[in-house]
N, CA, C and O atoms as CSV, one atom per row, in Angstrom:
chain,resi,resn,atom,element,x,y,z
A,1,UNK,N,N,0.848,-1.178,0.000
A,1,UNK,CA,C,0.000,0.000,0.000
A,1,UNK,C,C,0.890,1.236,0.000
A,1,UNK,O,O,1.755,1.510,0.832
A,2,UNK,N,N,0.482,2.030,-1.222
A,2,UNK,CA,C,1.386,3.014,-1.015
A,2,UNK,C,C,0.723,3.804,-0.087
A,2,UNK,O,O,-0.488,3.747,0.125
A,3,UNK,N,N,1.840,4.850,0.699
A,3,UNK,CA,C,1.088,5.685,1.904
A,3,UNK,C,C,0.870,7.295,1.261
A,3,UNK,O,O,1.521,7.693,0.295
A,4,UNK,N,N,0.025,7.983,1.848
A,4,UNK,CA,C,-0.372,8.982,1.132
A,4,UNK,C,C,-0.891,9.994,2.398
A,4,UNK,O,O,-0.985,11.207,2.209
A,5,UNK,N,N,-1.188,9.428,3.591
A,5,UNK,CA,C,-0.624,10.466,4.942
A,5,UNK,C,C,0.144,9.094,5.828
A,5,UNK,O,O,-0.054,7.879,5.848
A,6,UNK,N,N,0.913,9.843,6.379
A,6,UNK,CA,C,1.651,8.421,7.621
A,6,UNK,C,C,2.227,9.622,8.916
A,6,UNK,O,O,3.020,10.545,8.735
A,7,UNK,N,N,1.571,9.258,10.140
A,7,UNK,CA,C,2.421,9.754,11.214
A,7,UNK,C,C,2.592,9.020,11.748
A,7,UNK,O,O,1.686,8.265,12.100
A,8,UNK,N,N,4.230,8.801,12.199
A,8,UNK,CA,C,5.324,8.291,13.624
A,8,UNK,C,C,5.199,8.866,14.424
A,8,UNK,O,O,5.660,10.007,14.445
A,9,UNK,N,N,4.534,8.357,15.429
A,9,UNK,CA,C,5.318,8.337,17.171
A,9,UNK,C,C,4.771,10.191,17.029
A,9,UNK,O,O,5.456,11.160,17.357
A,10,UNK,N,N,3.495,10.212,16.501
A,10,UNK,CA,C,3.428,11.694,16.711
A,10,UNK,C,C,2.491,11.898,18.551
A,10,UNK,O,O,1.886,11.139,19.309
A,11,UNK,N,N,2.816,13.137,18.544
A,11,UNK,CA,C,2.342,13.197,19.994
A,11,UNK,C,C,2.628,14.591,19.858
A,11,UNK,O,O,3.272,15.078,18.928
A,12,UNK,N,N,1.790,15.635,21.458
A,12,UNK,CA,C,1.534,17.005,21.524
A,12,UNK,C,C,1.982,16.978,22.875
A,12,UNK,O,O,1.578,16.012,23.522
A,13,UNK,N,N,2.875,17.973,23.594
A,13,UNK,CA,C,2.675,17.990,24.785
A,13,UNK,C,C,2.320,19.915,24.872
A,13,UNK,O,O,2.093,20.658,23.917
A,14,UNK,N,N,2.387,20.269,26.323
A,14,UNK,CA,C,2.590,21.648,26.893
A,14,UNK,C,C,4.064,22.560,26.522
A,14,UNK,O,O,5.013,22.204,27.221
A,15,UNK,N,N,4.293,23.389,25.780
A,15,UNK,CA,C,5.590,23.610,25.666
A,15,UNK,C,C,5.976,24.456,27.087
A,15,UNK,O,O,7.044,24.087,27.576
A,16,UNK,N,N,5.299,25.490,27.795
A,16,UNK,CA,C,5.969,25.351,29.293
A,16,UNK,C,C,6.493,24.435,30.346
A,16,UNK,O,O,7.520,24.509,31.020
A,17,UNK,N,N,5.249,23.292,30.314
A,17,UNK,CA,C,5.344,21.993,31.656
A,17,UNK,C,C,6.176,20.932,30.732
A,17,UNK,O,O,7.056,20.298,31.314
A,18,UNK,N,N,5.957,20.670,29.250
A,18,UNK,CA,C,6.391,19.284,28.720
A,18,UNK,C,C,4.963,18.067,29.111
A,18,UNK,O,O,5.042,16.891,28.756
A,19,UNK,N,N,3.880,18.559,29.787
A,19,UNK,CA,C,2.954,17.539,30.067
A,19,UNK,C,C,2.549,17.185,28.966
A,19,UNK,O,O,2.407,17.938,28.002
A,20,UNK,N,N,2.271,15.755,28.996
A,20,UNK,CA,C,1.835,15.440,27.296
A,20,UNK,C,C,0.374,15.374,27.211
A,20,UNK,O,O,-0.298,14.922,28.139
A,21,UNK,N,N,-0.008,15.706,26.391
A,21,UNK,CA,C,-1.508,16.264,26.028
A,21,UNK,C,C,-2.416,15.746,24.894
A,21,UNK,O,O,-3.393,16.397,24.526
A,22,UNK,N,N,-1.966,14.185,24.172
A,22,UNK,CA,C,-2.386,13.302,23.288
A,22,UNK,C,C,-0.954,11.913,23.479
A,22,UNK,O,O,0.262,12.055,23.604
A,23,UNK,N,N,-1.647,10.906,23.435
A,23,UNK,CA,C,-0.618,9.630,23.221
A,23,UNK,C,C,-0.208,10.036,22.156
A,23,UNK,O,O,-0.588,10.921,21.391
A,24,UNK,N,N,1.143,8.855,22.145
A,24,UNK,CA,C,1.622,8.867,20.672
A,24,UNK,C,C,1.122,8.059,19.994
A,24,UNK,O,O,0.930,6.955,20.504
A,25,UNK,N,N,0.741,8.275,18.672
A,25,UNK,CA,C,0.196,7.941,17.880
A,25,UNK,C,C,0.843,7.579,16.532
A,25,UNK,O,O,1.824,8.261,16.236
A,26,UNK,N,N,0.367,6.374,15.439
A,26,UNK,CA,C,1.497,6.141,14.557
A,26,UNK,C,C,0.168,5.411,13.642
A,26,UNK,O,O,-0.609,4.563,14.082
A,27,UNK,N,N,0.168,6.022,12.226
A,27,UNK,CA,C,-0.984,4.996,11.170
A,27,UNK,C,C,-0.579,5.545,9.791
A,27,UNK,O,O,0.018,6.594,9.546
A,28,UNK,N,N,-1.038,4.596,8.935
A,28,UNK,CA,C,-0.408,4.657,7.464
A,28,UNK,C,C,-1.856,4.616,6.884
A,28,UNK,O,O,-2.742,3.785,7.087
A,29,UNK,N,N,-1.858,5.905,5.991
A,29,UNK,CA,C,-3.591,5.766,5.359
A,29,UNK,C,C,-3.203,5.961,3.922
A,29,UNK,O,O,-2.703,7.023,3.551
A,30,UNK,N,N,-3.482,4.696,2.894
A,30,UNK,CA,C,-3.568,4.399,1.857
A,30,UNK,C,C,-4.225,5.487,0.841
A,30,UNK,O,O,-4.990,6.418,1.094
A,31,UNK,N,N,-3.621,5.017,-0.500
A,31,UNK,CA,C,-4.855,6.407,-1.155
A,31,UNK,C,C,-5.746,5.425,-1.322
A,31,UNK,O,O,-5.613,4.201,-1.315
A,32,UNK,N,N,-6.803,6.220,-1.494
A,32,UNK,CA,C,-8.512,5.976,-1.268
A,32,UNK,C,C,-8.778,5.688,-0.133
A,32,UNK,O,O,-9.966,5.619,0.184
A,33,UNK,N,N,-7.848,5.455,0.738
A,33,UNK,CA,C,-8.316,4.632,2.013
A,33,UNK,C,C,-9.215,5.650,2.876
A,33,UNK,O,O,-9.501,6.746,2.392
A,34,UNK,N,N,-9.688,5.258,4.241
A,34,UNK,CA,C,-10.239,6.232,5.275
A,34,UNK,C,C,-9.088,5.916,6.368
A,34,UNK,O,O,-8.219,5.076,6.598
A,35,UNK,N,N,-9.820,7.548,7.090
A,35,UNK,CA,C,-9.220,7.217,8.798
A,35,UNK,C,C,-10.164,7.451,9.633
A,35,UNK,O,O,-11.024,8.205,9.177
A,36,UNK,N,N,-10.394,6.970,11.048
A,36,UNK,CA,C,-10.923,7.484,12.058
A,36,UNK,C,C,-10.477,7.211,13.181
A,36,UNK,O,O,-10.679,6.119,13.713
A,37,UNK,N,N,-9.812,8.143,13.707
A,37,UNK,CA,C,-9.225,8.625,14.930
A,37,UNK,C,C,-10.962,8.319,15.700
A,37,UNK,O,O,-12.045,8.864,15.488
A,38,UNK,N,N,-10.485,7.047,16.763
A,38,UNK,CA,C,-11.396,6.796,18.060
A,38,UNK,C,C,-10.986,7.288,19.049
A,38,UNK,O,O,-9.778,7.520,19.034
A,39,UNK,N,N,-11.726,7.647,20.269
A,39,UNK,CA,C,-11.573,8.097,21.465
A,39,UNK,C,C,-12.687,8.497,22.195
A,39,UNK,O,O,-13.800,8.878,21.833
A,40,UNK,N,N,-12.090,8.313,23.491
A,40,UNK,CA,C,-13.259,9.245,24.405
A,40,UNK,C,C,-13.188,10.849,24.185
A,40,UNK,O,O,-12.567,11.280,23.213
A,41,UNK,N,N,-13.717,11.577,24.934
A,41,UNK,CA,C,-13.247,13.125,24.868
A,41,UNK,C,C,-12.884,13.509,25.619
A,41,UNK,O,O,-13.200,13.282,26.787
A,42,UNK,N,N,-11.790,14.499,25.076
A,42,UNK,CA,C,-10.276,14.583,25.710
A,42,UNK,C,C,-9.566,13.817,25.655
A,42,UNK,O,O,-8.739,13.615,26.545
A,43,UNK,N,N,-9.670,13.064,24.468
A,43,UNK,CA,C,-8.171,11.806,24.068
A,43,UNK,C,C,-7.342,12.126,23.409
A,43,UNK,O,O,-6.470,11.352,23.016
A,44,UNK,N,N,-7.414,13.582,23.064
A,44,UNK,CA,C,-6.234,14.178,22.000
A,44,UNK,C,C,-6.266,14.043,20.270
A,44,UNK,O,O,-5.315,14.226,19.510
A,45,UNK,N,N,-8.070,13.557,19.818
A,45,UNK,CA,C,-8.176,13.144,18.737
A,45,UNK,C,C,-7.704,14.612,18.069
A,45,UNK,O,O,-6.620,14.791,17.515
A,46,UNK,N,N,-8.281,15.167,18.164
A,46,UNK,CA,C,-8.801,16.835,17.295
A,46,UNK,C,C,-6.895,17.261,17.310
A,46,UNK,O,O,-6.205,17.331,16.293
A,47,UNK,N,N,-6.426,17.478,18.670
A,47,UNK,CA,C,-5.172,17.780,18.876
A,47,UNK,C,C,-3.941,16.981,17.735
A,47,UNK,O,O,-2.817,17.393,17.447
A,48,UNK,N,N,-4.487,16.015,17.367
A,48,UNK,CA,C,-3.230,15.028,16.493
A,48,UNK,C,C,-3.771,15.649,15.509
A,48,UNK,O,O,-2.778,16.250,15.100
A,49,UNK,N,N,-4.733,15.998,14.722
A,49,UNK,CA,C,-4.762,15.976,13.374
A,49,UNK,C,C,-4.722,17.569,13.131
A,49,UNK,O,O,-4.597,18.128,12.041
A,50,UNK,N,N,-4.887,18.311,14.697
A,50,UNK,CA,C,-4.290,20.304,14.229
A,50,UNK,C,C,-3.001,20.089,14.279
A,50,UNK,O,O,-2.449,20.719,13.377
A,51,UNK,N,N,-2.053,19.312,15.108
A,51,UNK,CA,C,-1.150,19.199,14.701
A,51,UNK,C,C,-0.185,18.784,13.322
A,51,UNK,O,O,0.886,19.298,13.000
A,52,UNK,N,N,-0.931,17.686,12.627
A,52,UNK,CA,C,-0.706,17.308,11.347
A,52,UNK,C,C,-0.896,18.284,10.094
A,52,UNK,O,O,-0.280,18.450,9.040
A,53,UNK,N,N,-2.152,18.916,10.749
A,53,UNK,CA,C,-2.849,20.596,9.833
A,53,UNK,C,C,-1.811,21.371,10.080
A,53,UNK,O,O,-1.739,22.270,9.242
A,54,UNK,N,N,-0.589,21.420,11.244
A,54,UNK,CA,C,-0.177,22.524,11.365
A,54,UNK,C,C,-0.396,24.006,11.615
A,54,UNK,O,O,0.027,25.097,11.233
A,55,UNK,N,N,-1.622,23.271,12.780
A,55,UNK,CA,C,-2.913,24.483,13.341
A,55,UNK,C,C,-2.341,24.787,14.269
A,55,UNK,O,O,-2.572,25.983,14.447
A,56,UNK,N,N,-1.590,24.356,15.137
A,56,UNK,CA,C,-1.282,24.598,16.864
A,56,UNK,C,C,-0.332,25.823,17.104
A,56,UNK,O,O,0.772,26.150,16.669
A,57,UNK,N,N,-1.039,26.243,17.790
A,57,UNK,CA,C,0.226,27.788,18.033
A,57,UNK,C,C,1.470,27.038,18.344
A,57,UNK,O,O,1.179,26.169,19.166
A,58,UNK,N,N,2.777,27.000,18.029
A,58,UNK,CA,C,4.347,26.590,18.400
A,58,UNK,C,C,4.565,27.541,19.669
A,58,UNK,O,O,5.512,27.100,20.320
A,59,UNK,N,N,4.026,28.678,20.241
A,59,UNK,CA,C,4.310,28.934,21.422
A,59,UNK,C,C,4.046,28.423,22.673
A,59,UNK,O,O,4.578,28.755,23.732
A,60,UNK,N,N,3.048,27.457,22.455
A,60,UNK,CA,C,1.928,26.826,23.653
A,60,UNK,C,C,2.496,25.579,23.054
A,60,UNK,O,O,3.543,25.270,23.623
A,61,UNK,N,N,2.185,24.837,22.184
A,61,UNK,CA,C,2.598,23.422,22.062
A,61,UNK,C,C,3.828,22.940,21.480
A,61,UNK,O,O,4.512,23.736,20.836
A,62,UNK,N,N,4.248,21.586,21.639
A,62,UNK,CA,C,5.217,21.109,21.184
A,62,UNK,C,C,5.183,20.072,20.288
A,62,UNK,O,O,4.713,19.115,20.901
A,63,UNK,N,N,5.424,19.772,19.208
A,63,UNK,CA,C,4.841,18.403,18.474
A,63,UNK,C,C,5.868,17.307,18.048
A,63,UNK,O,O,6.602,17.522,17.083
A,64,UNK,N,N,5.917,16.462,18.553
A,64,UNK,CA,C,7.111,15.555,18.361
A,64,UNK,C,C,6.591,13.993,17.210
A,64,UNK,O,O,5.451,13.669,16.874
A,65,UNK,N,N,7.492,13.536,16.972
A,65,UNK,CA,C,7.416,12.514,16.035
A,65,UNK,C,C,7.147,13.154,14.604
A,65,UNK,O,O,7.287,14.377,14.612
A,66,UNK,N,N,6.817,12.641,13.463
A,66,UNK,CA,C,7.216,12.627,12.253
A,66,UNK,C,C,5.445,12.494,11.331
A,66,UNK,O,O,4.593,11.606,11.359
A,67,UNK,N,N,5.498,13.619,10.717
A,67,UNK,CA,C,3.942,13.642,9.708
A,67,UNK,C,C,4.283,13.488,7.992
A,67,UNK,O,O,5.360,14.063,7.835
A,68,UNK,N,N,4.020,13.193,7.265
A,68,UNK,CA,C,4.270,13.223,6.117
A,68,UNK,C,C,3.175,13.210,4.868
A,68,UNK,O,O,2.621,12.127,5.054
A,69,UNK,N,N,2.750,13.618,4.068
A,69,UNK,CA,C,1.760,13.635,2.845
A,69,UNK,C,C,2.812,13.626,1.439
A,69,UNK,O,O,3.774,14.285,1.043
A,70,UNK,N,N,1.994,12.457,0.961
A,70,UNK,CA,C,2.576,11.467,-0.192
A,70,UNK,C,C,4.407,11.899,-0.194
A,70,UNK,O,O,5.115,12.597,-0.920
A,71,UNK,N,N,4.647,11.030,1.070
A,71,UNK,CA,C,5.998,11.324,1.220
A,71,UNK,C,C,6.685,12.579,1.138
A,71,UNK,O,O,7.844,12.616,0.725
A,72,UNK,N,N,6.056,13.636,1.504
A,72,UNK,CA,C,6.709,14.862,1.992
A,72,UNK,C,C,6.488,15.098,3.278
A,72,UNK,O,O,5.320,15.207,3.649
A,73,UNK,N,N,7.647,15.235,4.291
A,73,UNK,CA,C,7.113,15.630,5.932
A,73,UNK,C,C,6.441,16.960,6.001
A,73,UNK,O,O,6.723,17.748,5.098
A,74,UNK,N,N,5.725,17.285,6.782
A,74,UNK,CA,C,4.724,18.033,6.985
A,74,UNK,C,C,5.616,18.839,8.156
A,74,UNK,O,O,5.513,20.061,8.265
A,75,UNK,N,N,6.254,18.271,8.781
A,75,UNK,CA,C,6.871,19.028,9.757
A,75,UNK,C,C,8.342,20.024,8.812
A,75,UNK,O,O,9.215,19.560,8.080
A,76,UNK,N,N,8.099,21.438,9.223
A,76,UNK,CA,C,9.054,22.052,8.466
A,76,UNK,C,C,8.799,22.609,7.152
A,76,UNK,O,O,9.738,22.919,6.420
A,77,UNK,N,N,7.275,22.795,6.716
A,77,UNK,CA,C,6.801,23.251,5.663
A,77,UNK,C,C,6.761,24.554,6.099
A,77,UNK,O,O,6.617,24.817,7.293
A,78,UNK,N,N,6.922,25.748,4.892
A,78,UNK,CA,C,6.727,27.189,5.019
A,78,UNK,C,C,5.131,26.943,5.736
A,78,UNK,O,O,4.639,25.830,5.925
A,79,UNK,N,N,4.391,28.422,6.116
A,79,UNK,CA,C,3.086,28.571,6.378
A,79,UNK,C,C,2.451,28.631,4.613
A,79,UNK,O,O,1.536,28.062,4.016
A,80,UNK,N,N,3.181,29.332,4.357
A,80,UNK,CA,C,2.547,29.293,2.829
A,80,UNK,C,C,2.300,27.591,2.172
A,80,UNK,O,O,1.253,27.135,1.714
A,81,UNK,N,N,3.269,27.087,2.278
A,81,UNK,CA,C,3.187,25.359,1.480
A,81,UNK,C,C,2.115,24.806,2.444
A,81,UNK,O,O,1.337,23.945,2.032
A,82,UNK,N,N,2.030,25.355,3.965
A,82,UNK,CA,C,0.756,24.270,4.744
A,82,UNK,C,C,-0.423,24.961,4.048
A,82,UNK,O,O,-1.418,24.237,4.090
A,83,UNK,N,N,-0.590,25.877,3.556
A,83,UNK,CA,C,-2.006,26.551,3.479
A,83,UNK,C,C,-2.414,26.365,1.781
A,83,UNK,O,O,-3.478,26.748,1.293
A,84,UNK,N,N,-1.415,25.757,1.104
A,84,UNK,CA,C,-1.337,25.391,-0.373
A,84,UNK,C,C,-2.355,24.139,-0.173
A,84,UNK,O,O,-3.486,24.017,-0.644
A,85,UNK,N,N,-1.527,23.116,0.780
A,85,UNK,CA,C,-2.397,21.814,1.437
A,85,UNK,C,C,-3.748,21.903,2.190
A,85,UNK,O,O,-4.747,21.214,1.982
A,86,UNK,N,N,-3.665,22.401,2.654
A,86,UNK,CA,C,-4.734,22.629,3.554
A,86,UNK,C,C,-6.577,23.317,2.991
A,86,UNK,O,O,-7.046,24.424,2.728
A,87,UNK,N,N,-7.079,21.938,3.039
A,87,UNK,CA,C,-8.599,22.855,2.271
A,87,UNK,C,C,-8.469,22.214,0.942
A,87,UNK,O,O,-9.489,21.750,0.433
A,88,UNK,N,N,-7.385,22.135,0.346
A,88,UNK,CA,C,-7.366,21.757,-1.038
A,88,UNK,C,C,-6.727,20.034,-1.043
A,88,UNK,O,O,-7.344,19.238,-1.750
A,89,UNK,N,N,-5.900,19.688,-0.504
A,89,UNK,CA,C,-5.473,18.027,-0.696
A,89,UNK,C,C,-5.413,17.669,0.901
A,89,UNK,O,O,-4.939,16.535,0.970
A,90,UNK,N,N,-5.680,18.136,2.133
A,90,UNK,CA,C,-5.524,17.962,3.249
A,90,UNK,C,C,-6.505,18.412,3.966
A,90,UNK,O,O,-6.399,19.604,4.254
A,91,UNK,N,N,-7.252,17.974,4.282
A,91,UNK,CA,C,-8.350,18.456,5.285
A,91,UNK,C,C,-8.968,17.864,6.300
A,91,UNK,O,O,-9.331,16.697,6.156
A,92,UNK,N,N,-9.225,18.607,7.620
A,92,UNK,CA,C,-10.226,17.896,8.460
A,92,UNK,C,C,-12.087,17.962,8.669
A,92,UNK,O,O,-12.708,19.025,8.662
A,93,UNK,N,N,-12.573,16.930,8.802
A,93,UNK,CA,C,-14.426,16.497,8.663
A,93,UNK,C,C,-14.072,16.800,10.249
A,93,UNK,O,O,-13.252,16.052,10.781
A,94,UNK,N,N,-14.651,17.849,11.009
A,94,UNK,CA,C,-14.779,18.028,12.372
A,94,UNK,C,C,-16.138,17.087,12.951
A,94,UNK,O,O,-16.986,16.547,12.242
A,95,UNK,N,N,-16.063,17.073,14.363
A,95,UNK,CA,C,-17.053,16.033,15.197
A,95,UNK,C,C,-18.004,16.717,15.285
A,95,UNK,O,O,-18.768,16.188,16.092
A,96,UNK,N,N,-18.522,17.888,14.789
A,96,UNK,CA,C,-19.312,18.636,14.849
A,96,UNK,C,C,-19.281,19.565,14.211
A,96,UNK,O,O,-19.223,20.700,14.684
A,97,UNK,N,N,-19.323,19.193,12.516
A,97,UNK,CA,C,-19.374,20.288,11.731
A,97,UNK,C,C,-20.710,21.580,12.064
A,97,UNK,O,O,-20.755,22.110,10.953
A,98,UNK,N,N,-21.226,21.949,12.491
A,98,UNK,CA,C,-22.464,22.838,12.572
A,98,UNK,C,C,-21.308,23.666,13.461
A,98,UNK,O,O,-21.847,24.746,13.698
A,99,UNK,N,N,-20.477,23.668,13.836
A,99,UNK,CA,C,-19.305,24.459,14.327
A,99,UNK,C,C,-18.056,24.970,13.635
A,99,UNK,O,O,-17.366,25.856,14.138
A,100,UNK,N,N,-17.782,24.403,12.488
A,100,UNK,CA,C,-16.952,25.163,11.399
A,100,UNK,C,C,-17.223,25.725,10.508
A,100,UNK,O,O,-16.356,25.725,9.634
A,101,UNK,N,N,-18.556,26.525,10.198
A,101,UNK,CA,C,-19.050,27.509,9.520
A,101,UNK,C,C,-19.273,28.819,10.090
A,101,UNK,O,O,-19.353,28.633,11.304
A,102,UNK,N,N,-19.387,29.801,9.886
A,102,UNK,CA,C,-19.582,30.665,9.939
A,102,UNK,C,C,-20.803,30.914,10.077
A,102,UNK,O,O,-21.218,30.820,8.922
A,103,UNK,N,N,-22.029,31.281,10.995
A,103,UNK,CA,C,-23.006,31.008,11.077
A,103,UNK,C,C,-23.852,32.660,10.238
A,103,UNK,O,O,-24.871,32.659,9.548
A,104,UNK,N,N,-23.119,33.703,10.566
A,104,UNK,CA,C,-23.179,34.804,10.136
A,104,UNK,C,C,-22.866,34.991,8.846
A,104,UNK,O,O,-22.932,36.207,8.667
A,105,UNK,N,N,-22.614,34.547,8.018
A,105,UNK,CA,C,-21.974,33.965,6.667
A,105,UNK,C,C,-22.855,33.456,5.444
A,105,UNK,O,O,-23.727,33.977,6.140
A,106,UNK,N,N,-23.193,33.195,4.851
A,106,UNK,CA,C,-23.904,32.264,3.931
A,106,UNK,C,C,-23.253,31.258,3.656
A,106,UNK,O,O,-22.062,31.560,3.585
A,107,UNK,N,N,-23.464,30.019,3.429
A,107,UNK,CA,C,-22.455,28.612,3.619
A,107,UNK,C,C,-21.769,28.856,2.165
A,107,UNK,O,O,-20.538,28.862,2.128
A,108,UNK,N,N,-22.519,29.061,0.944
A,108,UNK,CA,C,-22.198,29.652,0.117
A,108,UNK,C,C,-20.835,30.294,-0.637
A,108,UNK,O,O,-20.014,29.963,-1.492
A,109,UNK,N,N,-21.135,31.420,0.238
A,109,UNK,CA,C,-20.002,32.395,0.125
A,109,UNK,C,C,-18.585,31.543,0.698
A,109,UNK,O,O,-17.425,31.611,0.293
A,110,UNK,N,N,-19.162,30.764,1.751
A,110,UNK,CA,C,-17.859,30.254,2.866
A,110,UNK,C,C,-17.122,29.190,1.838
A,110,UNK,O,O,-15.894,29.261,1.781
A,111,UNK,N,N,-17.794,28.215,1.026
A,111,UNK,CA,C,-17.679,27.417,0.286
A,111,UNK,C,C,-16.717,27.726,-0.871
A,111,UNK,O,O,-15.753,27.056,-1.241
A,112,UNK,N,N,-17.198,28.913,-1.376
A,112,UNK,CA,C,-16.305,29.737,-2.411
A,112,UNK,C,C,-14.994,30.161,-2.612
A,112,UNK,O,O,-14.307,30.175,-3.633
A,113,UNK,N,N,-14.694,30.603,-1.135
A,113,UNK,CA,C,-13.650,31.278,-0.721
A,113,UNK,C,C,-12.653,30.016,-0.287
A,113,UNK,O,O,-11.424,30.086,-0.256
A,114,UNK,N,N,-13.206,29.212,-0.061
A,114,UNK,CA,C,-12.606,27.984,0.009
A,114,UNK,C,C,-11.779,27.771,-1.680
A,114,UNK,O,O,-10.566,27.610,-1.813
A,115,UNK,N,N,-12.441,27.804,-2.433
A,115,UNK,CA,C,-12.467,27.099,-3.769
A,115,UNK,C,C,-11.318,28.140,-4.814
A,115,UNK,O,O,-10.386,27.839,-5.559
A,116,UNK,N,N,-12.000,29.574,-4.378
A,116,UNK,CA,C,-10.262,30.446,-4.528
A,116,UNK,C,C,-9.626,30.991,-3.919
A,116,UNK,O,O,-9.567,32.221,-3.941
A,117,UNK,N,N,-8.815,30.114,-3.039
A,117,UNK,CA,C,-7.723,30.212,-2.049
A,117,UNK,C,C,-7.346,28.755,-2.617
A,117,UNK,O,O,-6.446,28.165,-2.019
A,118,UNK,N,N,-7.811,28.267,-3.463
A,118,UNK,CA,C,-6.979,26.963,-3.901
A,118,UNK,C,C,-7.251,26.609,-5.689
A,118,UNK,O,O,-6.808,25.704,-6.396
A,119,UNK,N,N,-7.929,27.459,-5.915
A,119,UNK,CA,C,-7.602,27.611,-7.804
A,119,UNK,C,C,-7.683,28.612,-7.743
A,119,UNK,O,O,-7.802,29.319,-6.742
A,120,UNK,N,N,-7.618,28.973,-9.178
A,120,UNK,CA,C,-7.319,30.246,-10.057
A,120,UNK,C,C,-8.318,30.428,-10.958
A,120,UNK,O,O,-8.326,30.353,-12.187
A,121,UNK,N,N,-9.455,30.769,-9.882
A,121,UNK,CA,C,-10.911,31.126,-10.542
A,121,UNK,C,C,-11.642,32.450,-10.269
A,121,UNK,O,O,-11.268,33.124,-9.310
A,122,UNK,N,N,-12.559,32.832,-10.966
A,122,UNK,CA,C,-13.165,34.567,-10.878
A,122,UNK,C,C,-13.862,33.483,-9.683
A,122,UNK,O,O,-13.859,32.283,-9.409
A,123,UNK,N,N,-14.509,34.902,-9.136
A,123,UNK,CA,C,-15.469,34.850,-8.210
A,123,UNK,C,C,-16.581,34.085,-8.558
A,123,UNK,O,O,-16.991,33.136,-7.890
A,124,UNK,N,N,-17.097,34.507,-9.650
A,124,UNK,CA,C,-18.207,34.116,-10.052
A,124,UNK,C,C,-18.354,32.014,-10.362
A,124,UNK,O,O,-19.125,31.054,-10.371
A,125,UNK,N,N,-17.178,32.386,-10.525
A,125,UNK,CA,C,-16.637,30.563,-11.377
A,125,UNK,C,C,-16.463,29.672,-9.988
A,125,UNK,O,O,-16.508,28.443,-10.034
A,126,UNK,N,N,-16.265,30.384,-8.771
A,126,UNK,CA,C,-16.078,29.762,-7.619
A,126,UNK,C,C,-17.406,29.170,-6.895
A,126,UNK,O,O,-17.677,28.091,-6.368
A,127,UNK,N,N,-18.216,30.576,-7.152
A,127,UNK,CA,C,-19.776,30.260,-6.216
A,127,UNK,C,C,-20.407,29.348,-7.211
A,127,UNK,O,O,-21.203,28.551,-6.714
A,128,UNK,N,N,-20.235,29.279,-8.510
A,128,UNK,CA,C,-20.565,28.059,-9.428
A,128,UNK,C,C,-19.831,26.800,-8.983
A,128,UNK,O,O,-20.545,25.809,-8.831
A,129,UNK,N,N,-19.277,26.745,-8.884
A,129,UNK,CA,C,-18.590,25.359,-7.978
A,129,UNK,C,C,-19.314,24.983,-6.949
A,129,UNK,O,O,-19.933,23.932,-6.784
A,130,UNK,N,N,-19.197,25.951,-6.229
A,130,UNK,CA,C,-19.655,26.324,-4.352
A,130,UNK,C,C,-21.275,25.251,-4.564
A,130,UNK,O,O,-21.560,24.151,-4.092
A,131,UNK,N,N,-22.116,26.268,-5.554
A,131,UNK,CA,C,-23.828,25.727,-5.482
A,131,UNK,C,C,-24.067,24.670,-5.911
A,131,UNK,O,O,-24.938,23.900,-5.507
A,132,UNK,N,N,-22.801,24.401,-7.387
A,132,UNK,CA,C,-23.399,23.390,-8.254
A,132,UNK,C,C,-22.824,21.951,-6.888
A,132,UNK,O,O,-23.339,20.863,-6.632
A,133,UNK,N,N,-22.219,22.290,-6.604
A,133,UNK,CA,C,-21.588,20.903,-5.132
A,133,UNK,C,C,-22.589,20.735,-4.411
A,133,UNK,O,O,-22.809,19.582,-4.041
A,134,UNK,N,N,-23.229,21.488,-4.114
A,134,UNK,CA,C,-24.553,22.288,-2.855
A,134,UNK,C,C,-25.792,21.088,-3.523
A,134,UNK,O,O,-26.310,20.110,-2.985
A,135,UNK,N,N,-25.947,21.625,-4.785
A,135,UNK,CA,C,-27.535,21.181,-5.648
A,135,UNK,C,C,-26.634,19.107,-5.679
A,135,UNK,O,O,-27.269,18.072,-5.474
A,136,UNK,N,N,-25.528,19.181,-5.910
A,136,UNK,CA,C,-25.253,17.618,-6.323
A,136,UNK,C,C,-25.014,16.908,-4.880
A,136,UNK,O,O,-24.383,15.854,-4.963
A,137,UNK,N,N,-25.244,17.136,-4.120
A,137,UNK,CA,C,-26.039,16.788,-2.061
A,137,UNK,C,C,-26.933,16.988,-2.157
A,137,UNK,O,O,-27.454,16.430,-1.190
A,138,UNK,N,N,-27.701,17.476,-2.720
A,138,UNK,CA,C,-29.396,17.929,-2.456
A,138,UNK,C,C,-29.713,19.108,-1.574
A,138,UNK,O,O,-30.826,19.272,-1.075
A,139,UNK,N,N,-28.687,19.929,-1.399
A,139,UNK,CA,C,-29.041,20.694,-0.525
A,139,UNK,C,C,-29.263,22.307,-1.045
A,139,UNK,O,O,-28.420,22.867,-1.747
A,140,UNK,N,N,-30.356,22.881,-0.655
A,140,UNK,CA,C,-30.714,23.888,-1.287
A,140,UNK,C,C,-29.690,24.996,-1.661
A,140,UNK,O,O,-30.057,25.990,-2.287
């Protein structure tokens, strides 16, 4: 199986105390394959994969062990190369999406802006993406 995300021995602690704040963790996810991070809450699920996103403030946390996408480490990417990934070939399905929208927003618009921050499309060519995705879910 070729691997297409893989983290080693990744783990988060406190960067003041060093308390560790997710086990270490280690899985190889195939292309096409799925993942699902199990746990109770407060098991450090959400925490391993902002870390892998390269979400975590570096002043507060510490992230040890090794991330990689289709064999490039993830650890040591500009902010610019994580945000190339991110939204567009890397993304997280939260445990409660009705919390990563913008509620003040039109889902719409949110959808769009998504779509150019990762092509090279007019506005207009984006919210056409955005709805025609919208209408092919069934959703108004």
């Amino acid at each position: 199986m070729s691997a297409v995300l893989r983290a080693e021995k990744l783990s988060v602690t406190l960067a003041e105390t060093g308390a560790a704040l997710t086990p270490e963790i280690s899985f190889t996810l195939g292309a096409g394959g799925a993942l699902a991070l199990v746990g109770i809450s407060g098991s450090g699920k959400t925490m391993c994969v902002n870390a892998i996103l390269g979400l975590l403030n570096k002043r507060v946390f510490r992230v040890s062990g090794r991330a990689s996408f289709a064999d490039r480490s993830l650890f040591g990417l500009s902010e610019r190369e994580m945000r190339a990934l991110r939204g567009g070939r890397l993304a997280l399905i939260p445990q409660n999406p009705m919390t990563a929208f913008d509620p003040s927003a039109r889902l719409g618009s949110q959808l769009a802006e998504t779509v150019r921050a990762h092509r090279d499309v007019s506005r207009r060519a984006a919210r056409e993406l955005s709805l025609g995705g919208l209408r092919a879910l069934g959703l108004p």
